[in-house]
C-alpha positions as CSV (number, residue, x, y, z in Angstrom):
1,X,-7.7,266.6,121.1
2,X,-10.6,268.9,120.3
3,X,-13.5,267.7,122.8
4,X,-16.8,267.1,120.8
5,X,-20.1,269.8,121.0
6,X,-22.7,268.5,122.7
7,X,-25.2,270.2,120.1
8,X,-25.1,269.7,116.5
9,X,-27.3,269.4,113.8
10,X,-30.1,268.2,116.3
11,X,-30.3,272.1,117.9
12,X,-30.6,273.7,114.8
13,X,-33.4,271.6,113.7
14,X,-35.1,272.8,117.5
15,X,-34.1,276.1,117.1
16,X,-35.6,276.6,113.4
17,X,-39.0,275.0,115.0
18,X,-38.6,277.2,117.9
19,X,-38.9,280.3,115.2
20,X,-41.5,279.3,113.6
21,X,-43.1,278.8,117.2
22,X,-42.4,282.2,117.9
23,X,-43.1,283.8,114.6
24,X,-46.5,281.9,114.5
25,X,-47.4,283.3,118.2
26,X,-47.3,287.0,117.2
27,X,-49.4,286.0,114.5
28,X,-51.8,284.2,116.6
29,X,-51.5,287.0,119.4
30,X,-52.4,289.6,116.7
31,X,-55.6,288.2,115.7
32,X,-56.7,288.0,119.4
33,X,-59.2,284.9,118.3
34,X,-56.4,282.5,118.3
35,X,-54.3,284.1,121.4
36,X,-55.0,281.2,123.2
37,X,-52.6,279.1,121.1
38,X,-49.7,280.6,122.3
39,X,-49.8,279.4,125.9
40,X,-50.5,275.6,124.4
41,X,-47.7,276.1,122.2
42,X,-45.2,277.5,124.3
43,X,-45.7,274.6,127.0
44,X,-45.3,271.9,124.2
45,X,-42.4,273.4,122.3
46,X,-40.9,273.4,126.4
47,X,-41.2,269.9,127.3
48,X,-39.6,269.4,123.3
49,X,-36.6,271.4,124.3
50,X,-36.6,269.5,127.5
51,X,-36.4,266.4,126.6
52,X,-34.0,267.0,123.6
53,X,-31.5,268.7,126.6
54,X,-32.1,265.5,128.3
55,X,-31.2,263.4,125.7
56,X,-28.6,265.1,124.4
57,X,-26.8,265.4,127.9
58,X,-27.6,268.9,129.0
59,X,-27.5,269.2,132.8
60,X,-30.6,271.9,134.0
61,X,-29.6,273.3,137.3
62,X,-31.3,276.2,138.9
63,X,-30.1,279.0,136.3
64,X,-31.4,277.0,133.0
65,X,-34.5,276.0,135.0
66,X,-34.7,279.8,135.7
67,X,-34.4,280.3,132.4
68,X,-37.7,278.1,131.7
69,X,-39.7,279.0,134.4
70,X,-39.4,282.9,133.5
71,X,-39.5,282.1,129.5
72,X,-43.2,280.0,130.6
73,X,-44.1,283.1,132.7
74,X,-43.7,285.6,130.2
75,X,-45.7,283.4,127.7
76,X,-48.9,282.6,130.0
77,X,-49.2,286.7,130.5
78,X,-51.8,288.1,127.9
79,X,-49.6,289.2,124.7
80,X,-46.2,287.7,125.9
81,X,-46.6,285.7,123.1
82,X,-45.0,288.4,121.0
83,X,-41.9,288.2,122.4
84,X,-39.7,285.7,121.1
85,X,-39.1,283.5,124.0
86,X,-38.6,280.1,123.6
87,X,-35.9,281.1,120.9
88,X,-34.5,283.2,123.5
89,X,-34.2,280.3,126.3
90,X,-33.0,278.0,123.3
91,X,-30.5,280.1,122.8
92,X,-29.7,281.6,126.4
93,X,-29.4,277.6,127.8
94,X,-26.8,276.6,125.0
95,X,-24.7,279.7,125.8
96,X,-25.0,278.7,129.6
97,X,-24.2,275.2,128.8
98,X,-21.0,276.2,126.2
99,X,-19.6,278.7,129.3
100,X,-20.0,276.0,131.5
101,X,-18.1,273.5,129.8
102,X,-14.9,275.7,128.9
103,X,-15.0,276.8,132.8
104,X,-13.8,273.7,135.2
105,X,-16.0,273.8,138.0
106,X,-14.6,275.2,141.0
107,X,-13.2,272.3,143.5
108,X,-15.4,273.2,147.2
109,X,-13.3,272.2,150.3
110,X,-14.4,270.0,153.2
């Protein structure tokens, strides 16, 4: 029996606002009036993706809180915002996640 993805239509819907993030933080970044959306954006559209991993099941240990940490980073340094980030973390944590569930965890000895 085929076991059941964890994400479905619910990450697409994320990952299409997660574009439109992005794509709306070079344009904000460009006109250097509004570059101070970007930060407010990126923490927002975070805690979004955060929760919706939590609710969906999505265990965050220390390499997909990396993953965060380094995307929130990146998009608090002055024109960051151009790079797509939170669609790369989107993206980077449901490959982790995918990798991790088709590899059984390694049993640790006593």
């Amino acid at each position: 029996m085929k076991k059941q993805n964890k994400f479905g239509v619910g990450f697409y819907i994320i990952l299409v606002f997660a574009i439109i993030k992005d794509i709306s933080d070079v344009l904000f970044v460009l006109t250097v009036a509004l570059a101070w959306i970007p930060p407010i954006t990126g923490i927002i559209m975070n805690i979004v993706i955060g929760f919706y991993f939590f609710f969906i099941g999505v265990s965050l240990n220390r390499r997909k809180l990396a993953t965060f940490g380094a995307s929130f980073i990146i998009e608090m340094i002055p024109f960051g915002g151009i790079l797509p980030m939170t669609t790369i973390n989107l993206v980077a944590i449901r490959m982790m996640e995918n990798v991790s569930e088709k590899i059984p965890a390694v049993p640790t000895s006593k």
